[in-house]
N, C-alpha and C positions, 0 to 999 in steps of 0.2 A: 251332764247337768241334771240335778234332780228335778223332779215334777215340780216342785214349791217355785222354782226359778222360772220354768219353764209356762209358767199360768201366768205369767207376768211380765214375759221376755216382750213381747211384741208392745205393749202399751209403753214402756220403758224403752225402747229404742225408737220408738214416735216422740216421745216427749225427748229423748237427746237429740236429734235432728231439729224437733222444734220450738224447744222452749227457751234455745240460746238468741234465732231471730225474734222472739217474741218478747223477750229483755230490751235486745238493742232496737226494735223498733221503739219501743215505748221510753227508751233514753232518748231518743232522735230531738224531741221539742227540747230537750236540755242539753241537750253538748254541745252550745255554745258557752256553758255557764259550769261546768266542771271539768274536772282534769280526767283525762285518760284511765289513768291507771285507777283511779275508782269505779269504773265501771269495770275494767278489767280483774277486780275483787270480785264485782258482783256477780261477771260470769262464772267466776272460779266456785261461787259459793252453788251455782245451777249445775256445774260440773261436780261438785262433789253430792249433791241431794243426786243426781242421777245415778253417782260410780257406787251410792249406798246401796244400792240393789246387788252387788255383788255380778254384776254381768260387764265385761271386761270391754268388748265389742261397744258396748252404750257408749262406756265413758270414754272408749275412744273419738269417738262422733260426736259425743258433747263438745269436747276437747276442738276437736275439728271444726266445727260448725261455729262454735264459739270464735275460736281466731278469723275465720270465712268473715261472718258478719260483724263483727269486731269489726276488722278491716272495710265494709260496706258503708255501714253506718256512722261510725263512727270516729274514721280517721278522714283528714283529707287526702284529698277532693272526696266528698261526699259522694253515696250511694255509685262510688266506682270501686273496681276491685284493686285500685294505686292507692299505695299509699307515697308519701313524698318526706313524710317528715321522718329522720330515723330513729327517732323514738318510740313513735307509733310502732316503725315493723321491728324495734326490739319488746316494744308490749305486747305486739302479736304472736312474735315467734316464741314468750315468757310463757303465753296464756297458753297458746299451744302446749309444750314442756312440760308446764305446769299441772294441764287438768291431767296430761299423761299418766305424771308422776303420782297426783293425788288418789287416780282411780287405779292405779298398781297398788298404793297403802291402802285403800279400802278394800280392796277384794284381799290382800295380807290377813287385815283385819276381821274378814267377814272367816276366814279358816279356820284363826285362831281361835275365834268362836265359837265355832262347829265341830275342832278337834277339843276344845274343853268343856261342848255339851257332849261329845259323844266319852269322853273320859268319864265325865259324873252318870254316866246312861251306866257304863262297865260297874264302875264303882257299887252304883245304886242294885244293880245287878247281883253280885258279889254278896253286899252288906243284906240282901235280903236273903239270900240262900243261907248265910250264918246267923240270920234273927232265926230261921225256921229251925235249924241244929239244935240252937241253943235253947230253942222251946220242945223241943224233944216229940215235933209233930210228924206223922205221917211220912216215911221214908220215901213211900209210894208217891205222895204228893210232891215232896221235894223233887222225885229223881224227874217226875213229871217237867215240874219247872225249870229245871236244871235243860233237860230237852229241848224246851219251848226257849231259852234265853240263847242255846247253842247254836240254835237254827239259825234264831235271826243276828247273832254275835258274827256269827262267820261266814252267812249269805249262802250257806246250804239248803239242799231239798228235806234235811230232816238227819234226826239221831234216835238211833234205842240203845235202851239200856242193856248189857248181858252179866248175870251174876256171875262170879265163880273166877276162880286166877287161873284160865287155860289161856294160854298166849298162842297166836297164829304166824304165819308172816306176813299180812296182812300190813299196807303203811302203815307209819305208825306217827300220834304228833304226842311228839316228848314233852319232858317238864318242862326242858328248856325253851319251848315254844318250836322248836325245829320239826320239821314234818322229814321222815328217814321210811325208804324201801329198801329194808335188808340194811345193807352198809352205807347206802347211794344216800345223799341228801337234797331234797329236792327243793328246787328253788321257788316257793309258793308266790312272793311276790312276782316272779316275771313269767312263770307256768300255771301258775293257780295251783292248786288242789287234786288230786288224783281222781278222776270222771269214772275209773273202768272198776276202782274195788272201794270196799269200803273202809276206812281211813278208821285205827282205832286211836282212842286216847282211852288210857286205863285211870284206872278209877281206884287211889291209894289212900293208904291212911297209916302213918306210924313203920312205914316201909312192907306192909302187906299189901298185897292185889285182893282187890272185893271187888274187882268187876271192871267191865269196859262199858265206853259206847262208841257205839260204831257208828258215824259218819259220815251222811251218803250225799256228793256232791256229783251228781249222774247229767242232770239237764244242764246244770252253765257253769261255768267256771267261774269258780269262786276266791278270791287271792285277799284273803285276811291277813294283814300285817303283824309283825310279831308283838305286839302288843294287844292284840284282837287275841293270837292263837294262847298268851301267856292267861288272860283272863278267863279263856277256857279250861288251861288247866287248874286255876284255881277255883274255878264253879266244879271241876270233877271231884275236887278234893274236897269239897264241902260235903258230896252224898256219900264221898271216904269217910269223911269224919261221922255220917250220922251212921253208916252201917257199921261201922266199928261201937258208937253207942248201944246200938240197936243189941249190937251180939252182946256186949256187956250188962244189957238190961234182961235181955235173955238168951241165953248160952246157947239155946237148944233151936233157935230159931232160922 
């Protein structure tokens, strides 16, 4: 769970335990005078304002609590925990069900989210390393950036850059986003990333080598999904593209 979630978890699982008794008491003077299943909305609606936090554990308790005191308050025989009539404990046992299932969609919801702010982060990433190409700026500054987007692209300790097309056997993560030692292909999503050597990804343009960067994931393991490692090969191939400029602007350079 990220820190953003985590600053807020405990106030958020106090209002799920308590803000479903704090509905049904305040229905108490009025349920002689409405129907069940309306107030059974309105918990649903304290069940989902809770499950919007994206914390799975809240909305389960919402969920809980709500049918609890549902049941207390509001069915007969009052403030017992019987109820008699079987409507009641099918509204009970609905609301239960119900916030379950709503706070399963909302945390769905809350990923989708988070997978298409973190797609437009890659994207936004990408689309600036080819505004910098295509202004024909500082390769030096580019590869810099390129660096800086790597690191925190793929939750490594850091990358440098090495000019020149000497290859090692060194890991290595391919075009096709596959991380390969030698012939071995290794499984990044359920072993992470190689801790003991430095991981290259080379740095092409037009089917030449201008260079690598090396990789260095030493302190934690680091398990970038192939869609994380493919937009790293495409930021490599952006300072491909500018160094291949670079020598067409000067040959000798």
């Amino acid at each position: 769970m990220n820190r953003g979630v985590e600053s807020y978890r405990t106030p958020v699982l106090t209002a799920s335990l308590l803000a479903p008794p704090a509905v049904c008491a305040l229905l108490t003077p009025f349920r002689e005078h409405f129907d069940n299943a309306n107030a059974a909305l309105l918990l649903v609606v304290v069940i989902v304002a809770v499950a919007v936090f994206g914390i799975r554990l809240a909305g389960v308790l919402a969920a809980v609590s709500s049918a609890v005191w549902f049941d207390f308050f509001l069915t007969v025989p009052y403030n017992s925990f019987t109820i008699d009539s079987s409507n009641d404990v099918e509204q009970a046992v609905l609301l239960l069900v119900i916030g379950i299932a709503v706070t399963q969609i909302a945390i769905w919801g809350r990923r989708q989210q988070a997978n298409a702010s973190r797609r437009r982060g890659y994207l936004d990433g990408v689309i600036t390393a080819s505004q910098a190409v295509a202004a024909g700026g500082s390769t030096d500054d580019l590869i810099d950036q390129v660096r800086a987007e790597l690191t925190a692209l793929l939750g490594i300790d850091g990358a440098k850059f090495v000019a020149g097309s000497k290859q090692t056997t060194a890991p290595r993560l391919n075009a096709d986003g596959s991380v390969t030692r030698g012939s071995h292909v290794l499984k990044v999503e359920r072993d992470g990333l190689p801790t003991n050597a430095e991981i290259e990804l080379t740095v092409q343009h037009a089917g030449e080598t201008r260079g690598r960067f090396l990789l260095t994931a030493a302190s934690r393991i680091a398990r970038p999904d192939l869609e994380q490692r493919l937009v790293a090969v495409a930021l490599a191939d952006q300072v491909g593209a500018a160094l291949s400029s670079q020598e067409a602007i000067h040959p000798h350079v």
